[in-house]
Z-matrix of the N, CA and C atoms (Angstrom, degrees):
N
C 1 1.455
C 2 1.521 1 107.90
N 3 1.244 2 125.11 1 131.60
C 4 1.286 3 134.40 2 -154.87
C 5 1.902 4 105.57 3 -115.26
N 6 1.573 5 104.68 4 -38.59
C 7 1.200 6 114.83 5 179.94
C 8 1.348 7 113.50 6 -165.15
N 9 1.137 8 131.49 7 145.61
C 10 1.206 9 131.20 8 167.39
C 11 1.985 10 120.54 9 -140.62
N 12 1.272 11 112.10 10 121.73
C 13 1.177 12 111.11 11 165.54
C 14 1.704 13 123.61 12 -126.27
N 15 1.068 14 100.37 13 -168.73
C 16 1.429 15 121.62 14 -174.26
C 17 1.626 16 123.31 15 -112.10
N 18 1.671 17 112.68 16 144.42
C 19 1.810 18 79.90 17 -177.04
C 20 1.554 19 95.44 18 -95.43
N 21 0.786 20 143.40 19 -41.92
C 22 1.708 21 115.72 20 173.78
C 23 1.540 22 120.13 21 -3.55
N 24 1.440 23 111.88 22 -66.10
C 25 2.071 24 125.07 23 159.22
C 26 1.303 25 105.23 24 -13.51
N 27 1.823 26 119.47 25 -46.57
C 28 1.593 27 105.74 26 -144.17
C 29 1.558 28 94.10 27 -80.23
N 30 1.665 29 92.44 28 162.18
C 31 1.241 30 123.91 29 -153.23
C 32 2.426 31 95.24 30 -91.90
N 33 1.291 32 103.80 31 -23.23
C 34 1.133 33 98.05 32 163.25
C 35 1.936 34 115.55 33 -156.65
N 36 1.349 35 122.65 34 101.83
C 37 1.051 36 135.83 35 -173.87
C 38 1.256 37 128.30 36 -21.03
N 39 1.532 38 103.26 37 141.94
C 40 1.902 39 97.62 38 -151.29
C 41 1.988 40 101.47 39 -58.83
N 42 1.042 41 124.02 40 -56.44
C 43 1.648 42 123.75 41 168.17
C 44 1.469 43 130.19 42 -17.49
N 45 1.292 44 95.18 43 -34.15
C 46 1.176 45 115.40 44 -146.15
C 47 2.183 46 84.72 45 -93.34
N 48 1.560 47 103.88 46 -44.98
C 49 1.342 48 127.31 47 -177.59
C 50 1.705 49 104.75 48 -59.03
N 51 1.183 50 120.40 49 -51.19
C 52 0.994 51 134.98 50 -143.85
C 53 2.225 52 96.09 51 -85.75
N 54 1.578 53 87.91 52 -27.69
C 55 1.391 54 77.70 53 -179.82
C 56 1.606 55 107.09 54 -102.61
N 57 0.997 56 132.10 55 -34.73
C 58 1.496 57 128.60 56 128.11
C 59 1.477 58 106.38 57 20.52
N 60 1.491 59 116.34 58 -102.61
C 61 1.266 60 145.58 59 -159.05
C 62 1.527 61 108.60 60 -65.42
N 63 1.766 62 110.88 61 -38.82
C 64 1.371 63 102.59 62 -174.38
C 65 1.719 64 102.08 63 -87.38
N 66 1.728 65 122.87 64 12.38
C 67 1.327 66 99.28 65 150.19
C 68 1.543 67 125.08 66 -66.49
N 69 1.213 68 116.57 67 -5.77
C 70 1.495 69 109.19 68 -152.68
C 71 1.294 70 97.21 69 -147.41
N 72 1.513 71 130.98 70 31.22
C 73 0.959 72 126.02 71 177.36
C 74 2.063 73 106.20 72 171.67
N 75 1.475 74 96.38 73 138.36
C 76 1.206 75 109.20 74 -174.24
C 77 1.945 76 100.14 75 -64.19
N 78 1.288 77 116.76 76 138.43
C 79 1.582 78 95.02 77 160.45
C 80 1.522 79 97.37 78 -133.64
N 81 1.094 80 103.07 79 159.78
C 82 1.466 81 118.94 80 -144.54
C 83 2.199 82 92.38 81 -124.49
N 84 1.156 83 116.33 82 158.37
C 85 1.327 84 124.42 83 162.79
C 86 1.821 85 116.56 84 -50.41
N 87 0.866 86 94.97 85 94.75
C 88 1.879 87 93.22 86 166.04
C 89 1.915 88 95.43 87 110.95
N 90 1.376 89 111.67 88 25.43
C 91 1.149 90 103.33 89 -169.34
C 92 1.390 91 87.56 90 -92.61
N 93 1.561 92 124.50 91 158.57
C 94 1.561 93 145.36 92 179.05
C 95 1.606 94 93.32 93 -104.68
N 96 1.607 95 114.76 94 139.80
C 97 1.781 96 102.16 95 140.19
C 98 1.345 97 85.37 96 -144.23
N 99 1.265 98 86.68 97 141.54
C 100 1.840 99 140.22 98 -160.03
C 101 1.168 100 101.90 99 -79.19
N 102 1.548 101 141.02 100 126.11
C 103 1.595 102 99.25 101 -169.62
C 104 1.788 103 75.93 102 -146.76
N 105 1.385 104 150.51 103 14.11
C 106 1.010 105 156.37 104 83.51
C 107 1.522 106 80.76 105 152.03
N 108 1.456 107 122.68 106 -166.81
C 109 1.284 108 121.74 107 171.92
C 110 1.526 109 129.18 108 -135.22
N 111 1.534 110 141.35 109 137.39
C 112 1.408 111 132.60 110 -152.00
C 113 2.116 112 99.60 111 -63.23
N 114 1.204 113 116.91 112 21.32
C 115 1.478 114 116.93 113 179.65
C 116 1.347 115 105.12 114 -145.58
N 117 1.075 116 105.15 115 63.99
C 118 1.752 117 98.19 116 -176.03
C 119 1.418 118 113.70 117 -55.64
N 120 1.243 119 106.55 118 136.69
C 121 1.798 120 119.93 119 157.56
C 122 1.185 121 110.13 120 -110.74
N 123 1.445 122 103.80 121 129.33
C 124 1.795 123 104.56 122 169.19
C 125 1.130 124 114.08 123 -58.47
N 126 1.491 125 121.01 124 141.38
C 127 1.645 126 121.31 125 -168.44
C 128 1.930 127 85.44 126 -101.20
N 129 1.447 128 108.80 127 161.09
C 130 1.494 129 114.05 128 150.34
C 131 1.287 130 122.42 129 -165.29
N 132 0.834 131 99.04 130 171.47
C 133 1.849 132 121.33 131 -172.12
C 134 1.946 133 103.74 132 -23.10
N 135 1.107 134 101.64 133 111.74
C 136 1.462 135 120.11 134 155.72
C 137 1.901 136 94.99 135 85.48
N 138 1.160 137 100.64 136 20.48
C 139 1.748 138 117.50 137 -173.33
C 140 1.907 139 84.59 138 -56.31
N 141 1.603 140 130.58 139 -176.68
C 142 1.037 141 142.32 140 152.69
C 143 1.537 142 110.98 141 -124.34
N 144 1.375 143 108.59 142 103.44
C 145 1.402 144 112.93 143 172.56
C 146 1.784 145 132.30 144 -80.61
N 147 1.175 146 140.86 145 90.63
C 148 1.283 147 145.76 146 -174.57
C 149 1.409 148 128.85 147 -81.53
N 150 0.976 149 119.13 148 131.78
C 151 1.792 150 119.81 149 160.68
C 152 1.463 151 122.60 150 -161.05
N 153 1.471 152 80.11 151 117.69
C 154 1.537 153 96.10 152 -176.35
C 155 1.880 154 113.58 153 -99.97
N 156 1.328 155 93.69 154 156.24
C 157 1.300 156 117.42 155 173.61
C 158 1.695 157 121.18 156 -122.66
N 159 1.004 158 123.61 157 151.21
C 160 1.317 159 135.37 158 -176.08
C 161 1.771 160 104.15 159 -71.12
N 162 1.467 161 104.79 160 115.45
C 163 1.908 162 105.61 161 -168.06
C 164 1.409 163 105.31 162 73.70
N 165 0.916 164 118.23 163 21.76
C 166 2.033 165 109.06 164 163.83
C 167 1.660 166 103.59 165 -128.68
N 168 1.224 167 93.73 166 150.33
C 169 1.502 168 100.14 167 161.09
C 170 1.608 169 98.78 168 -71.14
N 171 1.808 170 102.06 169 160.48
C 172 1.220 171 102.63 170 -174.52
C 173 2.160 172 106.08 171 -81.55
N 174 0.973 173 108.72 172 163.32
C 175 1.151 174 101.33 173 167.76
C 176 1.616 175 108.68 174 -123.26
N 177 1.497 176 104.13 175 138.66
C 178 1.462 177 121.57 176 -168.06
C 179 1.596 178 113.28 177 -133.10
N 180 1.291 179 117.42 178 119.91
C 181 1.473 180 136.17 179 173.81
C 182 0.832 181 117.56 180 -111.89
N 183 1.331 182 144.96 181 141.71
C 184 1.532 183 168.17 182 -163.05
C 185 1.590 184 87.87 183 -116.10
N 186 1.453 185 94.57 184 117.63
C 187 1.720 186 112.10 185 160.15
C 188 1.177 187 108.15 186 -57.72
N 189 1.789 188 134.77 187 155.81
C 190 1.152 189 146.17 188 159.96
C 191 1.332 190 100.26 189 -150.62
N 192 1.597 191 97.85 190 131.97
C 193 1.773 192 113.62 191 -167.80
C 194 1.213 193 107.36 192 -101.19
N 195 1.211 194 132.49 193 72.62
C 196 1.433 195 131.35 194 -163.76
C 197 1.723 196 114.73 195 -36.69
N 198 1.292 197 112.16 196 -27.65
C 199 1.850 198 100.90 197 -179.09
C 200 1.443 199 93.23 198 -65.33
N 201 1.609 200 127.20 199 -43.42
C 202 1.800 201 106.38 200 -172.37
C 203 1.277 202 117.22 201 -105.86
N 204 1.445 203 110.14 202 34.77
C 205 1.832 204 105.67 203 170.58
C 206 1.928 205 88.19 204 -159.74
N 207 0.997 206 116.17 205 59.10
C 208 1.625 207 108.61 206 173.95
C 209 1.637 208 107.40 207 -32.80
């Protein structure tokens, strides 16, 4: 575990994000926005990225660094 936060922390509320973004962009079911975190960790290649929600399975992605795996 590299970092972990909370959204309470964020600096502007996910609702608030979500309508934000869908001025300027279609969002679709299963879409992510990334909204980074006040402790950055460098992410890298083959890293395991997680986020869970309360009643979801977690969902987990494997980084891929496109300069070393085109």
């Amino acid at each position: 575990l590299h970092a972990q936060n909370h959204v309470r922390n964020m600096t502007f509320p996910p609702d608030f994000l979500v309508s934000f973004h869908s001025r300027v962009m279609t969002l679709l079911p299963g879409d992510i926005i990334s909204t980074g975190t006040p402790r950055a960790v460098q992410i890298k290649n083959k890293d395991i990225i997680e986020c869970r929600i309360d009643g979801f399975e977690p969902l987990k992605n494997t980084v891929r660094d496109l300069k070393i795996n085109p």
